[in-house]
C-alpha positions, 0 to 999 in steps of 0.5 A: 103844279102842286104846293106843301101846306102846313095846316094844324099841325100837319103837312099836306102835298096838294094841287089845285082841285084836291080835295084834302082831309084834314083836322076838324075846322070850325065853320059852316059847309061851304065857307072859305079857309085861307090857308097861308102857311105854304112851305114849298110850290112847284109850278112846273118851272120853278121851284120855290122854297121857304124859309120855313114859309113863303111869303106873300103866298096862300091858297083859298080853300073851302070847307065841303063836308065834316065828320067823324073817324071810326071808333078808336079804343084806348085801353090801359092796364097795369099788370098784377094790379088789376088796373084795367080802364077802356074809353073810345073816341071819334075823332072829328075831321073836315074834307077841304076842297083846294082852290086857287094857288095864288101870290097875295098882293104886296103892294099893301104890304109894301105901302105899310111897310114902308113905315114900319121899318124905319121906326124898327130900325131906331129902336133895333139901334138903340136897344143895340147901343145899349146893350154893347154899352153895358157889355163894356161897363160890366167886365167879366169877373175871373173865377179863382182856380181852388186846387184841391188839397190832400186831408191831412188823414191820408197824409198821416197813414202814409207816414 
């Protein structure tokens, strides 16, 4: 059973139990880190695909430990110009341990849901009346087609 995730910016292939490194997450050790992006998830059996995400599905994970990558060099030059500029950095990255692969409730989401959807659709009508109302209104004006003509010069050294 395993699921790829999409965690700033990046995609992971992960199981339960992994333990993954990823950019730095600001947090304590030990925290929680809900990860909801989930964009496919294999149990064996089935496969599901999102659309680009699956709904109504995240992994838990928590934060084991922090660091620091080794020393990166970036270097610039210009050639001929005596430009030369050297900088380094460290960049900061969090080791995430995974937790349980798990659907989230939806009968909270379908209880306000069911709300929503109704007043959305007013609106969606509305706006769309509107819209075809002022399609029909305002016909498309034609372009008039210029053909181009012949300076009068060229016409004089032909003759």
């Amino acid at each position: 059973m395993y699921a790829l995730i999409e965690f700033a910016g990046k995609q992971f292939k992960v199981e339960e139990g992994d333990i993954i490194k990823v950019p730095y997450v600001d947090g304590k050790v030990g925290s929680k880190v809900t990860i909801d992006k989930v964009l496919y998830f294999d149990d064996g059996k089935i496969k599901t695909v999102g659309k680009p995400v699956i709904k109504d599905f995240s992994i838990d994970c928590k934060i084991e430990s922090s660091g620091r990558e080794r020393k990166v060099v970036v270097f610039k030059f210009k050639r001929r110009k005596g430009y030369q500029k050297k900088n380094t950095h460290r960049q900061e990255f969090s080791m995430i341990k995974v937790g349980k692969l798990s659907k989230k409730l939806a009968k909270a989401k379908a209880s306000t849901s069911k709300d929503k959807p109704s007043t959305a659709k007013k609106v969606a009508t509305t706006k769309t009346k509107t819209a075809v109302a002022k399609k029909v209104a305002t016909p498309k004006k034609k372009t008039p087609i210029v053909k181009k003509v012949a300076d009068k010069k060229s016409k004089a050294k032909k003759e």
